[in-house]
C-alpha positions in Angstrom: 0.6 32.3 -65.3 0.5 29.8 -67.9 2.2 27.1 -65.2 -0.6 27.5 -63.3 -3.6 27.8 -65.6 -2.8 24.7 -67.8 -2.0 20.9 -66.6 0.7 20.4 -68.9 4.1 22.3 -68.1 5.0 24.6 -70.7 8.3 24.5 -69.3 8.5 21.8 -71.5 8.6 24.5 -74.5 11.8 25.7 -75.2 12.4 26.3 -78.8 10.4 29.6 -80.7 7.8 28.1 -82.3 7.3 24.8 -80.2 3.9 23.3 -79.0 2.3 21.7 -76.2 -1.3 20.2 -76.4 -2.7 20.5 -72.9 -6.0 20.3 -70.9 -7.3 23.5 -69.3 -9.0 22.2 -65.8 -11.3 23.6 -63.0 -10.6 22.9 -59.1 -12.6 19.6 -59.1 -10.1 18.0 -62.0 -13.2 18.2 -65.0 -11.7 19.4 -68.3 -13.2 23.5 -69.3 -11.1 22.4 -73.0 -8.8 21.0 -74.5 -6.0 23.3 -76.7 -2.5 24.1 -78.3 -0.4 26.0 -76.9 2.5 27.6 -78.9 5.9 29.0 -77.4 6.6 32.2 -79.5 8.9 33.8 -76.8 9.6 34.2 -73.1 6.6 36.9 -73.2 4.4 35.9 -76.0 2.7 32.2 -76.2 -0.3 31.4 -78.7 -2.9 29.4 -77.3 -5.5 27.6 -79.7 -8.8 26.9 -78.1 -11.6 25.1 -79.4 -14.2 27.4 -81.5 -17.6 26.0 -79.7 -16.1 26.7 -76.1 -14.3 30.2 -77.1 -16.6 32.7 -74.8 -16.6 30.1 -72.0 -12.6 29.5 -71.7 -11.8 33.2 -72.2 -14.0 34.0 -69.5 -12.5 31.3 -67.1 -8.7 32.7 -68.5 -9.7 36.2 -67.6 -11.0 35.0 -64.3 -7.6 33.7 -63.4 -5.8 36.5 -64.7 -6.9 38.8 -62.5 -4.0 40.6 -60.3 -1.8 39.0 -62.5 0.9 40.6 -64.9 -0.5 39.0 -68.3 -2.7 40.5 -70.7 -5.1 38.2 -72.9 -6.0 39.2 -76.6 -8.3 37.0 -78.2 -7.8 37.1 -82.1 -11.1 37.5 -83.6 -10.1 39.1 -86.8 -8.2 35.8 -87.8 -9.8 32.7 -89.6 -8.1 29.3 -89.6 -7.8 26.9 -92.6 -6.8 23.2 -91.6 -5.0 21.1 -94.6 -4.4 17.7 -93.8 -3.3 14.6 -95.5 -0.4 13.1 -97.1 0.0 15.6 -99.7 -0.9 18.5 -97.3 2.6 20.4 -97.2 2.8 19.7 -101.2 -0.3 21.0 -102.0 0.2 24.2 -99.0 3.8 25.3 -99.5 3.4 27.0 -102.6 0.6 29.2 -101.7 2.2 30.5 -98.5 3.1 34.4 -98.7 7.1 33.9 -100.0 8.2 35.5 -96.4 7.1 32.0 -95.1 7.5 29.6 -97.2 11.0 28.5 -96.5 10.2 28.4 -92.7 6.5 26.5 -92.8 9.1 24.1 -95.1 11.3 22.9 -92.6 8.6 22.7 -89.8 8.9 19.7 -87.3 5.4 18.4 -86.2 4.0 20.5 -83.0 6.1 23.8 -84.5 5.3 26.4 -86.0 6.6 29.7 -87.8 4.9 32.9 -88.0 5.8 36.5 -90.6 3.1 39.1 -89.9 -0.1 38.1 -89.5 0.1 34.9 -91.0 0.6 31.6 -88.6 1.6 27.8 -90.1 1.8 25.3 -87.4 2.3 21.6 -88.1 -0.6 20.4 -86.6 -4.0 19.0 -86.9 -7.0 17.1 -85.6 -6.8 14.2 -88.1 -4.1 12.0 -87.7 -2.6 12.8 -90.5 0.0 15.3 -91.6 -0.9 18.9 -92.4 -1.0 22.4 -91.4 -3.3 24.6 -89.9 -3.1 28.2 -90.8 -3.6 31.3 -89.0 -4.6 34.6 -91.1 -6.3 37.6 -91.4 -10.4 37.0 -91.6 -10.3 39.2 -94.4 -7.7 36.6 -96.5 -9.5 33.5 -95.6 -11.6 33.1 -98.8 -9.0 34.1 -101.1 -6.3 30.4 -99.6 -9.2 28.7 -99.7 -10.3 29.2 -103.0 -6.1 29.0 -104.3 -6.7 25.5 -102.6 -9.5 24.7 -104.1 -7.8 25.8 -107.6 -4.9 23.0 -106.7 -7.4 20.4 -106.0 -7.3 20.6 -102.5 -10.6 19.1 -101.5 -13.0 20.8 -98.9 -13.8 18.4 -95.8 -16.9 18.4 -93.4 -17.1 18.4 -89.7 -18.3 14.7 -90.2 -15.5 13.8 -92.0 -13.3 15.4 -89.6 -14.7 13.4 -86.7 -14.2 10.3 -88.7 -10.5 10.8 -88.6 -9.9 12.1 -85.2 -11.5 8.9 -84.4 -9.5 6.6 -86.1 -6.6 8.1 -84.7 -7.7 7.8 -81.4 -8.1 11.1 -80.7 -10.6 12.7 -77.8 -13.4 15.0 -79.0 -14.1 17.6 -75.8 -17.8 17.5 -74.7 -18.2 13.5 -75.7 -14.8 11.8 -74.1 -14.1 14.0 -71.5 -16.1 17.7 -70.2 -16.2 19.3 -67.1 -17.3 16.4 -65.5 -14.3 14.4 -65.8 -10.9 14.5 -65.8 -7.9 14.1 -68.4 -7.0 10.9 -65.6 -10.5 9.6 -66.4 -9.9 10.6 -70.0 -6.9 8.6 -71.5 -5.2 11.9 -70.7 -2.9 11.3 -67.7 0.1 11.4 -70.6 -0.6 15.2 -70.4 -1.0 15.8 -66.8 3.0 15.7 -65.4 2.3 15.2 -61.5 5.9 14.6 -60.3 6.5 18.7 -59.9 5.6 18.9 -56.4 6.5 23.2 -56.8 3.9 23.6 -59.6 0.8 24.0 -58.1 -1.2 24.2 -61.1 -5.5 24.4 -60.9 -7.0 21.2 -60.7 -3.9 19.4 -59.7 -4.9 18.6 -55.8 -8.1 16.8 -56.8 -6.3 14.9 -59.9 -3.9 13.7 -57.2 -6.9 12.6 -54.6 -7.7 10.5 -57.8 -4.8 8.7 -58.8 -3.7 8.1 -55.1 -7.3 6.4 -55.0 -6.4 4.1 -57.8 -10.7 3.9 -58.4 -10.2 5.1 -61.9 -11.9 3.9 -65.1 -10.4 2.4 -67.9 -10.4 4.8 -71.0 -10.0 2.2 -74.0 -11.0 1.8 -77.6 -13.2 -0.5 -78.7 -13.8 -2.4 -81.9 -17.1 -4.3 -83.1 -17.1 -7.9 -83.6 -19.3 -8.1 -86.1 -22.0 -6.0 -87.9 -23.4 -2.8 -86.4 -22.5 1.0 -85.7 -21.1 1.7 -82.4 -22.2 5.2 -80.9 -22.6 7.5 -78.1 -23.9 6.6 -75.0 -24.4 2.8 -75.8 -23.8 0.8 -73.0 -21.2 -1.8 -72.1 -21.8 -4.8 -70.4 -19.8 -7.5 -68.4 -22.6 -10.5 -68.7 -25.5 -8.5 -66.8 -23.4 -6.0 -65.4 -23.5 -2.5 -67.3 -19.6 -1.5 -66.9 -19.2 1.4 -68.5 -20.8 3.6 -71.9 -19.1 3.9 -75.1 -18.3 8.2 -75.3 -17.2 8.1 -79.1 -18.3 5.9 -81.7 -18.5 4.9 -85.3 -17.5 3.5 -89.1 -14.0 3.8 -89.4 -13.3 3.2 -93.8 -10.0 2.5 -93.4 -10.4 -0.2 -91.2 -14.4 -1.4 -92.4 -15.6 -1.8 -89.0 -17.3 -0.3 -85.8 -14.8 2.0 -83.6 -15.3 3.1 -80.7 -13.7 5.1 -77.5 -14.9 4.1 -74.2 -15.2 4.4 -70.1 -15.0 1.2 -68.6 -14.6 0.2 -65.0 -11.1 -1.1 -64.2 -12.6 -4.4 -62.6 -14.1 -5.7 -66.2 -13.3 -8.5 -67.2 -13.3 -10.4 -70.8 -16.4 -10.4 -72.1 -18.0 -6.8 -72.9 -20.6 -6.8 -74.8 -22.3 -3.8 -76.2 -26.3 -3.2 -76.4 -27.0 -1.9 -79.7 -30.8 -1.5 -79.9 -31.4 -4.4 -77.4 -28.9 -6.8 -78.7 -25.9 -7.5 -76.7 -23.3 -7.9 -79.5 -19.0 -8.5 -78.4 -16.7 -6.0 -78.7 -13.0 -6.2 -78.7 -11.1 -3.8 -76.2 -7.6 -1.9 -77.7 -5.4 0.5 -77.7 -5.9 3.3 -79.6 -5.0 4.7 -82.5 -6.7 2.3 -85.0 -4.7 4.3 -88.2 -2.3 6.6 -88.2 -1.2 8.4 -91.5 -4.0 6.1 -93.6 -2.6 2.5 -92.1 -4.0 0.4 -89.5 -2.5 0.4 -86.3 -4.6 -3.2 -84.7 
């Protein structure tokens, strides 16, 4: 079922605990989300889905599963915590129920371990290390105030993007929705077309658009100068709009105007962006800017 539903192959998955990001896709090759996917055992798999697009892809999962021998239980009585950062695991470990401390300890990144109800995986959305923690709704307050207590610091949604920006990372509903696809995206790395047996949705129209080869450039961006780069500014090749910048912003690391971008392949050197009608140069590279707090450019 799994094969099917999602673009990557979770064959790939072989070791309890394993995970697999993947794009979830209609027919036409547009992403429905972008999620985690966690090998727990030959019948069980964990899949963690974006909060804002929950009743949307459990509709679209329950869609597919229809005739099919699966069952789908979406876990609304557990909250998640992310901790992230280079003293993440220090500050984390200790607070873990003992039953799972040991395991959560020796985690690899994209694994997790699991006692009960409680869930650690080494992952995140920062680009940094950490853990996100599944757990019973009704024990959320109580980590996050233990935290709190060891000095863990609480971090916004702003902050959040921020991070996932500087790390290159795609944010669903501004680099890629249902109107594009994870080839248009910066995502092909995800997208394993060489299976010819897995016929998995969204795959013939992906093909139809790489055999095409009238794809965009997905690239980052940086700001040659003063300004902020944002959403939906425009990217020009002298006259000639080429493309739209789909994420943008300050990155403090690096103290300078980021950006993640559609381009068309045919662009030359050049681009300029139009930041409140001034056409100001910006630098094309290849994400991520930082990783783990250092530059990467």
């Amino acid at each position: 079922f799994l094969r099917h539903l999602l673009a990557n192959d979770i064959d790939k998955l072989k070791t309890p605990g394993k995970a697999l990001y993947s794009c979830m896709l209609k027919e036409n090759g547009g992403v429905i989300d972008d999620l985690i996917v966690y090998y727990m055992s030959d019948d069980w798999y964990r899949m963690v889905i974006n909060a804002a697009t929950t009743e949307k892809d459990i509709a679209w999962m329950e869609r597919q599963a229809e005739g099919a021998d699966v069952a789908i239980q979406p876990r609304r009585d557990l909250g998640m915590i992310a901790i992230q950062g280079p003293k993440a695991r220090e500050k984390t470990l200790p607070l873990l129920p003992d039953d799972l401390r040991e395991a959560a300890g020796q985690l690899g990144p994209f694994h997790a371990a699991t006692n009960g109800e409680w869930f650690v995986g080494r992952t995140g959305y920062t680009g940094e290390d950490g853990f996100e923690v599944l757990l019973p709704e009704n024990q959320v307050v109580a980590l996050w105030n233990a935290l709190a207590e060891a000095g863990v610091r609480p971090c916004g949604l702003g902050a959040r993007d921020t991070l996932r920006l500087e790390a290159g990372m795609n944010l669903y509903g501004a680099d890629m929705d249902e109107d594009t696809s994870p080839l248009e995206s910066g995502l092909a790395w995800t997208v394993p077309l060489g299976n010819l047996e897995r016929d998995f949705i969204g795959r013939s129209a992906l093909v139809v658009q790489k055999v095409s080869g009238n794809l965009p450039l997905f690239t980052g961006l940086l700001l040659e100068g003063k300004g902020v780069l944002r959403n939906h500014q425009k990217l020009y090749e002298g006259e000639r709009e080429v493309g739209e910048i789909t994420s943008g912003g300050f990155s403090p690391t690096l103290q300078r105007a980021i950006g993640l971008a559609r381009i068309s392949a045919d662009a030359g050197d050049g681009i300029t962006v139009d930041i409140r009608g001034r056409k100001l140069p910006v630098r094309l590279v290849r994400p991520p800017f930082v990783r783990n707090g250092k530059s990467c450019i």
